[in-house]
Structures are given as C-alpha cells and as structure tokens.
N, CA, C and O atoms as a DFTB+ gen file, in Angstrom:
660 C
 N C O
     1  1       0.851      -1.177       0.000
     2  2       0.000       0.000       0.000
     3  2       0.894       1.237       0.000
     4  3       1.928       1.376       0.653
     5  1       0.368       2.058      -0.783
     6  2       1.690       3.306      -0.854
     7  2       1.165       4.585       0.536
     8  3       0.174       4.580       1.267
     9  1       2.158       5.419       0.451
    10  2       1.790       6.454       1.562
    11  2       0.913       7.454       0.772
    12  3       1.254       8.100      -0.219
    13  1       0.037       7.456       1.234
    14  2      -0.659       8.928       1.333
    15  2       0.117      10.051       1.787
    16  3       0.645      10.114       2.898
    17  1       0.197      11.374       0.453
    18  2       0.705      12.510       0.656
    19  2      -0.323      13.727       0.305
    20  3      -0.746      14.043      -0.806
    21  1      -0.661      14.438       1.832
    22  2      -1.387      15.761       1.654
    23  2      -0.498      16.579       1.070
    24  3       0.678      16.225       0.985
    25  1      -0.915      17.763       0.592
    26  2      -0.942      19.069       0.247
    27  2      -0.567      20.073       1.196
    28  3      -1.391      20.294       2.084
    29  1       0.465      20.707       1.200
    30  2       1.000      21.677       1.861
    31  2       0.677      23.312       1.428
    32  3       1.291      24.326       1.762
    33  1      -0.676      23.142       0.449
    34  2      -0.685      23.969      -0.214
    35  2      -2.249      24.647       0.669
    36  3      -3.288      23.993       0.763
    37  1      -2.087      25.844       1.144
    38  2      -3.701      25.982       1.760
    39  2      -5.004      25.901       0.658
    40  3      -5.058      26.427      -0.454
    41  1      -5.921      25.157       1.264
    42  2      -7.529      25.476       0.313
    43  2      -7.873      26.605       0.583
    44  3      -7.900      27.209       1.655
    45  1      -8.254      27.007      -0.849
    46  2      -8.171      28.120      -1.273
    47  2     -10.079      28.473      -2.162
    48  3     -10.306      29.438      -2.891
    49  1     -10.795      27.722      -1.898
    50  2     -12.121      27.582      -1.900
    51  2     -13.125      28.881      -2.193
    52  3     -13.050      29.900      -1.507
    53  1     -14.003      28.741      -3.207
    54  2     -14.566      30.095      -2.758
    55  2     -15.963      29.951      -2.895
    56  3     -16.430      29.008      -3.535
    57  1     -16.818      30.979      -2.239
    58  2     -18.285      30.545      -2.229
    59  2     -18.490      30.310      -3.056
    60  3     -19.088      29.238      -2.957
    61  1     -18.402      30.656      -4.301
    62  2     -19.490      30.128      -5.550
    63  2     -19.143      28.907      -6.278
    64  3     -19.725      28.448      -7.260
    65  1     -17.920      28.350      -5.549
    66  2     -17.332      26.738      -5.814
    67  2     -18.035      26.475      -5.037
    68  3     -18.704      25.599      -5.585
    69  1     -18.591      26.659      -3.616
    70  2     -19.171      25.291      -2.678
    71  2     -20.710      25.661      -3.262
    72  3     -21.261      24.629      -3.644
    73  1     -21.523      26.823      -3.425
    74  2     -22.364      26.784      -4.066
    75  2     -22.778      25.996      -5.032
    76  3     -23.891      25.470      -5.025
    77  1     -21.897      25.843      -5.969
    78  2     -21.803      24.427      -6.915
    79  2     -21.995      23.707      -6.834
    80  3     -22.938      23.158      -7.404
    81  1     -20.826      22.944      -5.663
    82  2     -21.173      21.647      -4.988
    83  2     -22.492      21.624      -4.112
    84  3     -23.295      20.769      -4.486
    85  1     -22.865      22.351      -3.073
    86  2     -24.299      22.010      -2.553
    87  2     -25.073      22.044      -3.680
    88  3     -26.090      21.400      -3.420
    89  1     -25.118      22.487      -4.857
    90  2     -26.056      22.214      -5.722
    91  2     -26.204      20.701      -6.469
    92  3     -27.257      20.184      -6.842
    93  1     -25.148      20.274      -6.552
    94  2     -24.269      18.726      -7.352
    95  2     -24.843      18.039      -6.391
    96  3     -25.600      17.143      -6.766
    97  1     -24.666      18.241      -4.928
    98  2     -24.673      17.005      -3.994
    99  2     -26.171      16.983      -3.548
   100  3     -26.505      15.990      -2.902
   101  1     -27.128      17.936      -3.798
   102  2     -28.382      17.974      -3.846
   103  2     -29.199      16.771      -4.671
   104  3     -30.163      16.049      -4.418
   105  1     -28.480      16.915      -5.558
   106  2     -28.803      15.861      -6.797
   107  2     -28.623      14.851      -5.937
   108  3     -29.398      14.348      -5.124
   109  1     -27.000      14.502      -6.337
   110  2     -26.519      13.519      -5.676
   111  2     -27.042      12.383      -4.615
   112  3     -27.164      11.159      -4.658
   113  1     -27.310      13.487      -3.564
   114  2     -28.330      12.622      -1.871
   115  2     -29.109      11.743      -2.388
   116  3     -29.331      10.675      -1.817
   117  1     -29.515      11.991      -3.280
   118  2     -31.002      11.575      -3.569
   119  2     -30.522       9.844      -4.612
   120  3     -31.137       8.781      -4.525
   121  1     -29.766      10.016      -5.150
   122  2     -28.795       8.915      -6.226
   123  2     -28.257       7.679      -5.514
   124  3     -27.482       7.755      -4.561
   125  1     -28.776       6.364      -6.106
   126  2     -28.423       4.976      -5.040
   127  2     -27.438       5.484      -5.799
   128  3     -27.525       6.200      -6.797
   129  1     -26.157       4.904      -5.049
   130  2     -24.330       5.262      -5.597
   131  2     -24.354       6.564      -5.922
   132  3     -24.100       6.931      -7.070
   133  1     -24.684       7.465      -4.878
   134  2     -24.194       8.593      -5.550
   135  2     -23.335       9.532      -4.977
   136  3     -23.390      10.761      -4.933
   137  1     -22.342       8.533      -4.445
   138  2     -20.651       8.851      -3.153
   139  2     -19.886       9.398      -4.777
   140  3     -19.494      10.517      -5.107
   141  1     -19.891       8.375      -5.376
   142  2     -19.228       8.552      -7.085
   143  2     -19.394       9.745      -7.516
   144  3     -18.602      10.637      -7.213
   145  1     -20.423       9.944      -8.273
   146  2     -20.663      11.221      -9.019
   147  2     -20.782      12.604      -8.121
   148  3     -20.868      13.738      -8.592
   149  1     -20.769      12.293      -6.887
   150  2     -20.754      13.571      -6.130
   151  2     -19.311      13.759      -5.608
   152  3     -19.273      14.741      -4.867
   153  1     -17.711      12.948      -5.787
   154  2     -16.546      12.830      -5.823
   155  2     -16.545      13.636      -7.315
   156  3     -16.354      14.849      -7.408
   157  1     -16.778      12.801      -8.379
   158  2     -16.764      13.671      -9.528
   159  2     -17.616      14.958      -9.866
   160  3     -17.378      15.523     -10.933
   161  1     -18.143      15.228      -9.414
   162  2     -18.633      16.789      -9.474
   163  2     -17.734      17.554      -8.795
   164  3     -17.456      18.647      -9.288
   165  1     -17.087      17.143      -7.518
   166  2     -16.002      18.309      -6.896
   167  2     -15.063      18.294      -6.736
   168  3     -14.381      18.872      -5.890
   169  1     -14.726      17.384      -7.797
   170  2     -13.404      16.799      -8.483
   171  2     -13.112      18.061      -9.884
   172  3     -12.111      18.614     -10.339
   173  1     -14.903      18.100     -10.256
   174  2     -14.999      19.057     -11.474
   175  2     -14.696      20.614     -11.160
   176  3     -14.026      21.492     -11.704
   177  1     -15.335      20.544     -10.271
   178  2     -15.509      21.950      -9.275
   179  2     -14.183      22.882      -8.884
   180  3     -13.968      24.084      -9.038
   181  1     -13.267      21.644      -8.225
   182  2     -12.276      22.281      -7.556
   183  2     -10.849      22.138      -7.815
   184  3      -9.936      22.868      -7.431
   185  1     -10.799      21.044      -8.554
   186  2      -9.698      20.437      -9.724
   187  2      -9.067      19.477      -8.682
   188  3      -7.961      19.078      -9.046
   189  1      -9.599      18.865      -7.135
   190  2      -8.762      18.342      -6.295
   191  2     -10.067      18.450      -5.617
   192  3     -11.024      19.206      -5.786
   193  1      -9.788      17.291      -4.645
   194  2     -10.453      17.098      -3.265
   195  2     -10.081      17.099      -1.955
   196  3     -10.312      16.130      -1.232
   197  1      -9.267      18.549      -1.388
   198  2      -9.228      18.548      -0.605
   199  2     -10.381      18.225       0.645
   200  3     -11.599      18.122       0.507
   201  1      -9.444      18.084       2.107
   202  2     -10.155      17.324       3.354
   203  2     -11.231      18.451       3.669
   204  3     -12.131      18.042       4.403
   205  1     -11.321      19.556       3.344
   206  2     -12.726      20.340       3.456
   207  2     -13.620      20.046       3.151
   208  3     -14.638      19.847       3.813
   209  1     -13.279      19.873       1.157
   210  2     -14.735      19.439       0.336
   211  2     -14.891      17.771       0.859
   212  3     -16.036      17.346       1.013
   213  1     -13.887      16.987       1.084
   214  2     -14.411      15.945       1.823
   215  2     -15.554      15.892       2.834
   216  3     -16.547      15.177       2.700
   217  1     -15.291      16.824       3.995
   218  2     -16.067      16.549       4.788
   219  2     -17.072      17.372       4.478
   220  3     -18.001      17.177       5.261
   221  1     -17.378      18.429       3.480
   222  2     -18.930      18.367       3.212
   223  2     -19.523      17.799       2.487
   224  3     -20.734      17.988       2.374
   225  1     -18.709      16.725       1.602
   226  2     -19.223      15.751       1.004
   227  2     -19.941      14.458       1.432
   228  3     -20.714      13.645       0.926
   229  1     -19.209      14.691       2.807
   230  2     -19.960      13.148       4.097
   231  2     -20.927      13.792       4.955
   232  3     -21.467      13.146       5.854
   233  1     -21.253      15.291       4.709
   234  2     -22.210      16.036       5.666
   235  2     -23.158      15.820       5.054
   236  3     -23.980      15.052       5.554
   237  1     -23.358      16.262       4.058
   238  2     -24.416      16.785       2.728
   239  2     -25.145      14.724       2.416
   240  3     -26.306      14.346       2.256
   241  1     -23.856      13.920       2.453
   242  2     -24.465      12.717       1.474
   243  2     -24.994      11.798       2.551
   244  3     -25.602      10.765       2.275
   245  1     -24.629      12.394       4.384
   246  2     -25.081      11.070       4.976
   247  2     -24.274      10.280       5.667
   248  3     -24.656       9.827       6.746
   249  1     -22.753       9.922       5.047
   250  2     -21.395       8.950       5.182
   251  2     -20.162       9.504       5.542
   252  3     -19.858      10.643       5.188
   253  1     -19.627       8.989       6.033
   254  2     -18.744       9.087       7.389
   255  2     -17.572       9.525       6.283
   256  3     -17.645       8.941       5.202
   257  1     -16.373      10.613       6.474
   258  2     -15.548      11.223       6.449
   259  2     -14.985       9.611       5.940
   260  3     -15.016       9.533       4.712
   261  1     -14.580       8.570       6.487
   262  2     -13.901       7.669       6.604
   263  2     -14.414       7.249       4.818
   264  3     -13.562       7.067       3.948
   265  1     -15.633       7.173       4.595
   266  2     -16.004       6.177       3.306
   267  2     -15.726       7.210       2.378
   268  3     -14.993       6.801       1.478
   269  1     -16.135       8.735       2.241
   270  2     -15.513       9.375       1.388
   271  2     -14.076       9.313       0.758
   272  3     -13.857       9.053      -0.425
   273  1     -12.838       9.668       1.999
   274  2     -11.862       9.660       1.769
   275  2     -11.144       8.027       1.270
   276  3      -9.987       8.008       0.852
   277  1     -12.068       6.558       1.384
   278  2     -11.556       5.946       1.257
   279  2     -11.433       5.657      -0.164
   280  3     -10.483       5.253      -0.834
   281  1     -13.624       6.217      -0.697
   282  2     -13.250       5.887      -1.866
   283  2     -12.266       7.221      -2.632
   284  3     -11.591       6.858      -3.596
   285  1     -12.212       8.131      -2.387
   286  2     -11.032       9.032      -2.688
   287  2      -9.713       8.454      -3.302
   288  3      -9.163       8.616      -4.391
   289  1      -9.430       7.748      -2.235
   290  2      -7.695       7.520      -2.601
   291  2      -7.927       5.930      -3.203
   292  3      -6.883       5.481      -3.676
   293  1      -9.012       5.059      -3.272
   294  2      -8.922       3.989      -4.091
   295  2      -9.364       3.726      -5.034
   296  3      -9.649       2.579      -5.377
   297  1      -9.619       5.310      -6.050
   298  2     -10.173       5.252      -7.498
   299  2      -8.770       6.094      -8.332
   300  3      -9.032       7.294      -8.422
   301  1      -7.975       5.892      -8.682
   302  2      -7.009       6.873      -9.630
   303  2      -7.714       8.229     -10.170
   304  3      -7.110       9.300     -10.098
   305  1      -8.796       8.151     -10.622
   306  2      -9.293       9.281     -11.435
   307  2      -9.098      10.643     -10.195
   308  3      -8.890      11.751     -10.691
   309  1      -9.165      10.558      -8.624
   310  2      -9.372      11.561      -7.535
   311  2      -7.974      11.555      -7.758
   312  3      -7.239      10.741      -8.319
   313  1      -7.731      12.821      -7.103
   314  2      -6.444      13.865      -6.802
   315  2      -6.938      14.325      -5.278
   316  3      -7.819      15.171      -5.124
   317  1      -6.079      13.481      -3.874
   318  2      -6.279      14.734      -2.780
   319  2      -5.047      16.193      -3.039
   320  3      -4.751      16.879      -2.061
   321  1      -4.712      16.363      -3.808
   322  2      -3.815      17.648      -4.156
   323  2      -4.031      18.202      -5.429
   324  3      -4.102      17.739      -6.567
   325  1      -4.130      19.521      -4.839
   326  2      -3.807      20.678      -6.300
   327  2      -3.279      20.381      -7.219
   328  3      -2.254      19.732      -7.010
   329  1      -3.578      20.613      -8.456
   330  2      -2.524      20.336      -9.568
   331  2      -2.018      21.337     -10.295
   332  3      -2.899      21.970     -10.878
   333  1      -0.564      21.843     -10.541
   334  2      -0.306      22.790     -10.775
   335  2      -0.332      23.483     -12.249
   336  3      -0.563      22.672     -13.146
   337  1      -0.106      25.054     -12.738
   338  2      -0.768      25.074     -13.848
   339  2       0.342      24.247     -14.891
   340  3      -0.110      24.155     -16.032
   341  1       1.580      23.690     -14.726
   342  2       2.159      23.116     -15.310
   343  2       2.440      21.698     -14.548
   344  3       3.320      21.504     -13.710
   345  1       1.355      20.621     -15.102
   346  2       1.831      19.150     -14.361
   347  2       2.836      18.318     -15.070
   348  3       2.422      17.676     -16.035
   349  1       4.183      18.219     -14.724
   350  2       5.187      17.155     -14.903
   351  2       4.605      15.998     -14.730
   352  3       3.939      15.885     -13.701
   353  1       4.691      14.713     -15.754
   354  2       4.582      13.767     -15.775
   355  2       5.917      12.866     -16.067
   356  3       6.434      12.983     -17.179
   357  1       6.468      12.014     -15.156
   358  2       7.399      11.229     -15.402
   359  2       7.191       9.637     -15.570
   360  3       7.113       8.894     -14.592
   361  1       7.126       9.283     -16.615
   362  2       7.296       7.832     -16.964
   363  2       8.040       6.938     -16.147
   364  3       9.255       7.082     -16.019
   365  1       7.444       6.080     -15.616
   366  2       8.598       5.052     -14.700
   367  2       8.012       3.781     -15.406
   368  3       7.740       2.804     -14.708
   369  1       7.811       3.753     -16.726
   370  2       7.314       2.519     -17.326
   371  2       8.864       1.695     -16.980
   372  3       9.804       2.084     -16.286
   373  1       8.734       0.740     -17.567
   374  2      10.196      -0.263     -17.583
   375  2      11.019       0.578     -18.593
   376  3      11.820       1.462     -18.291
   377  1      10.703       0.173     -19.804
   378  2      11.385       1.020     -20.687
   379  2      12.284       2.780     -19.928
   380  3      13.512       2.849     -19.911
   381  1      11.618       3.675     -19.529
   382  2      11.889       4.843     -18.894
   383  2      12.505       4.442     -17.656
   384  3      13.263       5.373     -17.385
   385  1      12.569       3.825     -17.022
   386  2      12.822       3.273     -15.470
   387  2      13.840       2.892     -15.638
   388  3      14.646       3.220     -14.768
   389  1      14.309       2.129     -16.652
   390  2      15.761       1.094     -16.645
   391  2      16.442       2.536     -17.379
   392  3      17.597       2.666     -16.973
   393  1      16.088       3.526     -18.239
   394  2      17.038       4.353     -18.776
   395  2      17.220       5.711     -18.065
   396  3      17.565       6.668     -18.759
   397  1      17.029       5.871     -16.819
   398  2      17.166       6.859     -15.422
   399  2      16.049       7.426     -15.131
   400  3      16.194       8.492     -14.532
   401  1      14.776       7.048     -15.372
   402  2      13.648       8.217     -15.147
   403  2      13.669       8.536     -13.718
   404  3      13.503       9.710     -13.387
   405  1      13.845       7.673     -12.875
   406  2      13.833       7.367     -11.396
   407  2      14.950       8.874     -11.023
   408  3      14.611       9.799     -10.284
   409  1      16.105       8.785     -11.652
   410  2      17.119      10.619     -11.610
   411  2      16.121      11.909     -12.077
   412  3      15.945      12.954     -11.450
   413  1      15.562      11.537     -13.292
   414  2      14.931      13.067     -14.127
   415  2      13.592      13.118     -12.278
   416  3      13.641      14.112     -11.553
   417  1      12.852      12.193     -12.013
   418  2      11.966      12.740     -10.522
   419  2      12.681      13.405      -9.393
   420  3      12.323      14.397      -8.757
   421  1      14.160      12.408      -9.208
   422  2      15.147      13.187      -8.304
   423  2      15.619      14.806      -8.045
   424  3      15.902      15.513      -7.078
   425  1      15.527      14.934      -9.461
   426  2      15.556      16.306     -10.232
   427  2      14.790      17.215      -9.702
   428  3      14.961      17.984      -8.756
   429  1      13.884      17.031     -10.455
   430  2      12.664      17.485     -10.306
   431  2      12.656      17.837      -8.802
   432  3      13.154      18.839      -8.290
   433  1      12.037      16.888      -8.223
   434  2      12.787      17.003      -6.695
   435  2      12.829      17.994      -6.310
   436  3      12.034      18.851      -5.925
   437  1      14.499      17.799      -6.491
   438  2      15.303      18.826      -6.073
   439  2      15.279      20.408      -6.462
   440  3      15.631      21.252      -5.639
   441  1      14.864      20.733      -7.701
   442  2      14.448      22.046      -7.739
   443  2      13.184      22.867      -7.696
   444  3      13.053      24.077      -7.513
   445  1      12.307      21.950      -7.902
   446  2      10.864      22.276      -7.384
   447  2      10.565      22.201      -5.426
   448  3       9.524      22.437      -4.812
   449  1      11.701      21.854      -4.986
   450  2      11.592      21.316      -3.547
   451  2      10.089      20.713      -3.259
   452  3       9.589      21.180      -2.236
   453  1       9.552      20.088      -3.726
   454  2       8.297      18.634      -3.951
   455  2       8.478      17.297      -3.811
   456  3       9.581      16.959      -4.240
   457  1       7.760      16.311      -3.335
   458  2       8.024      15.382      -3.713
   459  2       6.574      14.982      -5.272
   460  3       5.725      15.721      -5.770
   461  1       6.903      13.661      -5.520
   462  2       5.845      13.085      -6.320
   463  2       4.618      13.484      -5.907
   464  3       4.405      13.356      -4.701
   465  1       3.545      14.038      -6.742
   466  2       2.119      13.989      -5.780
   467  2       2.085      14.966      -4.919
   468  3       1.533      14.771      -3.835
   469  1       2.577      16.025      -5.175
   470  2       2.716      17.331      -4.903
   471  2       2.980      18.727      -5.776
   472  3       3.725      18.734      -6.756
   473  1       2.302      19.862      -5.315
   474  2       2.509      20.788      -6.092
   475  2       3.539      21.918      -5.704
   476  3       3.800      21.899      -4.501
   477  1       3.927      22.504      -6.135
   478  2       4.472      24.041      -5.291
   479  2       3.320      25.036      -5.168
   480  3       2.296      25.273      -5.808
   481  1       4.161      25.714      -3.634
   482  2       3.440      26.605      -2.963
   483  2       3.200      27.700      -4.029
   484  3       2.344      28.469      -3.591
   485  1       3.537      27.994      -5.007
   486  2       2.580      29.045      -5.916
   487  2       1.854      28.879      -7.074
   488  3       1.669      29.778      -7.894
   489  1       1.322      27.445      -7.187
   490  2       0.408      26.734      -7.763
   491  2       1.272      26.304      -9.042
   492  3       0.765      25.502      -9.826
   493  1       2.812      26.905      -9.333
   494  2       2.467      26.715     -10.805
   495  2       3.085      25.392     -10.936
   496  3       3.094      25.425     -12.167
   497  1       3.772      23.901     -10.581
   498  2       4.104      23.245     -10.974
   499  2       3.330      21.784      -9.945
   500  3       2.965      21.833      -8.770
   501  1       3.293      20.899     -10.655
   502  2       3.040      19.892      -9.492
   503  2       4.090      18.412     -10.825
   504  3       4.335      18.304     -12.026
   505  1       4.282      17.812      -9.838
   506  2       5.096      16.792      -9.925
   507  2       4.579      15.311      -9.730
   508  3       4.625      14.941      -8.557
   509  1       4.106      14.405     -10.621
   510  2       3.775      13.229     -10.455
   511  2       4.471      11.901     -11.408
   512  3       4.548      11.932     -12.636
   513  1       4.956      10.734     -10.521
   514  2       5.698       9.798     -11.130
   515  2       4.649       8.780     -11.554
   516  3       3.902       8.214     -10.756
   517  1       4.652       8.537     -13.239
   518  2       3.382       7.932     -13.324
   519  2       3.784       6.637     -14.188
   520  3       4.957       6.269     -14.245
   521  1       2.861       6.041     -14.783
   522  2       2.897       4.442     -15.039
   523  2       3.346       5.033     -16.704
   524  3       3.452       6.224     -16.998
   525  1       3.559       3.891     -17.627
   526  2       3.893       3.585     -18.940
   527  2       3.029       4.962     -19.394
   528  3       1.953       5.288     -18.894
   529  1       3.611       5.557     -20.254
   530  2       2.643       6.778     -21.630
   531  2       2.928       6.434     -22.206
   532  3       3.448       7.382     -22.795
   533  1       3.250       5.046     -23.149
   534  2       3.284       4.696     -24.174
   535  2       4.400       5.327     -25.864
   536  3       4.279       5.202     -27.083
   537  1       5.546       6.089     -24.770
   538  2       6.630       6.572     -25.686
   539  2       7.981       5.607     -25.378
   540  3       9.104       6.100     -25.275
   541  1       7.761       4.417     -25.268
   542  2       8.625       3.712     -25.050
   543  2      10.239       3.669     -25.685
   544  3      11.329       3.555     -25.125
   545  1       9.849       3.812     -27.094
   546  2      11.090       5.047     -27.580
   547  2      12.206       5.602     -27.550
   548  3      13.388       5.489     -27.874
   549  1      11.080       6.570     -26.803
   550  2      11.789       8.278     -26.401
   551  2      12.237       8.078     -25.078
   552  3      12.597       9.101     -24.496
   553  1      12.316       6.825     -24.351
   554  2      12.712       6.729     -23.455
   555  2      14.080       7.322     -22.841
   556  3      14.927       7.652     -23.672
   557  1      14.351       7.473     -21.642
   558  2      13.066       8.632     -20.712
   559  2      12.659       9.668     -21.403
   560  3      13.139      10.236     -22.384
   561  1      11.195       9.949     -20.427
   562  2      10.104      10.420     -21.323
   563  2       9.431      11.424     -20.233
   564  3       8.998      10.763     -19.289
   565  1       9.255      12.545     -20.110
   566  2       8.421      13.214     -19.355
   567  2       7.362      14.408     -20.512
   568  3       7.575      14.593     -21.710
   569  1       6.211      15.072     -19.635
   570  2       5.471      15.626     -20.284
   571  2       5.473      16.271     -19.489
   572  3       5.592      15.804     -18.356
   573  1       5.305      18.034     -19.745
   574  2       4.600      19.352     -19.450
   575  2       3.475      19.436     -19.886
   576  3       3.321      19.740     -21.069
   577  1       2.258      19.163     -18.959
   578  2       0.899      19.455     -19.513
   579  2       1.040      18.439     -21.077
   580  3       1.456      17.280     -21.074
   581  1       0.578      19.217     -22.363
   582  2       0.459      18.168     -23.681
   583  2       1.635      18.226     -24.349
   584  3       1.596      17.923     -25.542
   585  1       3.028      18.648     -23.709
   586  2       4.240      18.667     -24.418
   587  2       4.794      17.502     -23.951
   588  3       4.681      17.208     -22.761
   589  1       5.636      16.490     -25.069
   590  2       6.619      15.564     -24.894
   591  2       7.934      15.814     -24.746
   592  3       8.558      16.389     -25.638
   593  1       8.541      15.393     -23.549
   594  2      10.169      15.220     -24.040
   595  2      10.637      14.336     -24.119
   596  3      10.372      13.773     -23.056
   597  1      11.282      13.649     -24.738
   598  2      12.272      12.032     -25.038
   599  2      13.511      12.123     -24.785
   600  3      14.187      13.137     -24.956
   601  1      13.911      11.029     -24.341
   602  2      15.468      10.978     -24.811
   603  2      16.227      11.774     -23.494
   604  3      17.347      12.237     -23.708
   605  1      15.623      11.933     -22.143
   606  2      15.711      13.041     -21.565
   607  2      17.016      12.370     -20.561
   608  3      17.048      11.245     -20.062
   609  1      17.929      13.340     -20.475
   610  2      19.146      13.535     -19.403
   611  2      18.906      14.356     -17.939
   612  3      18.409      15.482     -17.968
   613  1      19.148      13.955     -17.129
   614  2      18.926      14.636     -15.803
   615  2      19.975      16.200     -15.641
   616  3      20.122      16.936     -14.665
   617  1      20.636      16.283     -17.198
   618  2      21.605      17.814     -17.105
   619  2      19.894      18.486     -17.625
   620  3      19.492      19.458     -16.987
   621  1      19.286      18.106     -18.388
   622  2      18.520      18.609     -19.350
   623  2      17.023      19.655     -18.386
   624  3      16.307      20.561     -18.812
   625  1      17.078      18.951     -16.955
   626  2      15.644      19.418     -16.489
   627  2      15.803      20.839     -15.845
   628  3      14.740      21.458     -15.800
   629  1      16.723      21.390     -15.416
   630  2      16.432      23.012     -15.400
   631  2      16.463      23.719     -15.855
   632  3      16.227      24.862     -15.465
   633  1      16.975      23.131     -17.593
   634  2      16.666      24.195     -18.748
   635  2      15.085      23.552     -19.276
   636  3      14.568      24.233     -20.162
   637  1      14.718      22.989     -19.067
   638  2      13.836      22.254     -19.562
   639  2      12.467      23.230     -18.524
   640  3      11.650      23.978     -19.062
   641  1      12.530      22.964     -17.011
   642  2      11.704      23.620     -16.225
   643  2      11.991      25.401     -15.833
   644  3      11.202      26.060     -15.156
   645  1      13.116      25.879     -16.349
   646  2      13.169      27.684     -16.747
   647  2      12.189      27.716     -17.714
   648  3      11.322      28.565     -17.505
   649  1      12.062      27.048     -18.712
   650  2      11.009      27.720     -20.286
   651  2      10.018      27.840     -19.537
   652  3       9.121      28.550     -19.992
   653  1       9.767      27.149     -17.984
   654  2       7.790      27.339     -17.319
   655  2       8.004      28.432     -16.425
   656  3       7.095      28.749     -15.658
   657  1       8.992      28.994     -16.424
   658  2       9.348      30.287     -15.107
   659  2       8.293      31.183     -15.547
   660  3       8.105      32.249     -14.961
C-alpha cells in the first residue's frame, strides 16, 4: 500500500465553488451510488479534493468522512492535491525506469523542492511519477501538460523547467 501525501498547499475555496457543490450534492443525496458522481462533481468543481470538500461531502451525502476519503484515494481518477498550472509527468514505465527516469523525478525534486504527488506553494508546478505513456522510444520520457520530451538527461531538467518560469 503506498503512503498517502497531503498538500501543503492551503484550500483556497470560494463561495461560488461550494455553491456548486451544494447544488451537485443535492442531486446527488437523492442517487443509489451517488458517493461517485458527487466525488466527480467536486473533483470538477475544484480540480482536487481537498479534506474540506471531503467533509462536506460526508455532511451533505449522509457517510462518514472515513467512506468518502476511502473511496477518494482507491479510485485513480481523484487527486487529494492541487494540480499545478504546469503538471510534470514522469514515466517510470520499464522502458523509462531502466534508462534513469527514477534521476529526471530526483531532479525534479530537487528544484521544485516537492516530492511526487505534490505541487508548489505558488500553484504553478506539481510533480507526479506515473505508469507507462506509451513513448517507449523516447525513453526517458516526461510531459509538461500536452508537451513531450524524449530521450531526456537529468543535465537537461532546469533548462527544460526555466522555459515554465
């Protein structure tokens, strides 16, 4: 089972986002299974589910803080963290993994001061180590938002992450 990592980043929420959601989860109450689509509505809402919208998500639907957050972290599609306006994606497929991707995250790392599954404190980058993208290739392989890079060297990532300054 992997560790769960919060957000160091404050929620930043505003009335006419929870307005939203009490409107979504209105629906919702009323919906056999409707823990799901009321996760995905303030998933839509807020781009993340922080432990706030959690717990008015177990106020509003009925269910305990505990069943929200569980199904939270055991569906991939939820994010409990912000995502920043530029998300790094790093390949740790095999292919990328055996040719250093595991250094280009180290990187990363190290100058974003983040780990995986985290964003920086001024929203603009978040950092996640993710499964095969299918550039087996271009191995190692990371993405900025819908940009590819291949072929990537761990000299290559702070000229690579200056072009997002």
């Amino acid at each position: 089972m992997s560790k769960i990592k919060l957000t160091k980043v404050p929620f930043k929420g505003t009335a006419e986002q929870e307005a939203q959601l009490m409107e979504k989860l209105a629906v919702c109450k009323n919906m056999k299974g409707g823990l799901m689509p009321a996760l995905q509505s303030a998933q839509e809402i807020y781009g993340y589910l922080p432990i706030e919208v959690q717990r008015i998500i177990a106020k509003e639907m009925g269910v305990s803080l505990e069943e929200v957050f569980g199904v939270a972290t055991f569906y991939s599609q939820f994010t409990l963290n912000p995502q920043g306006k530029y998300q790094i994606s790093i390949c740790m497929g095999t292919a990328c993994y055996v040719k250093g991707a595991g250094e280009l995250v180290d990187k990363c790392k190290e100058i974003l001061k983040i780990d995986a599954g985290e964003c920086t404190e001024d929203g603009k980058f978040s950092l996640v180590a993710t499964r095969c993208i299918g550039c087996c290739g271009l191995a190692p392989v990371a993405t900025i938002n819908e940009h590819v890079y291949g072929k990537l060297a761990v000299s290559q990532i702070p000229d690579i992450l200056k072009n997002y300054q």
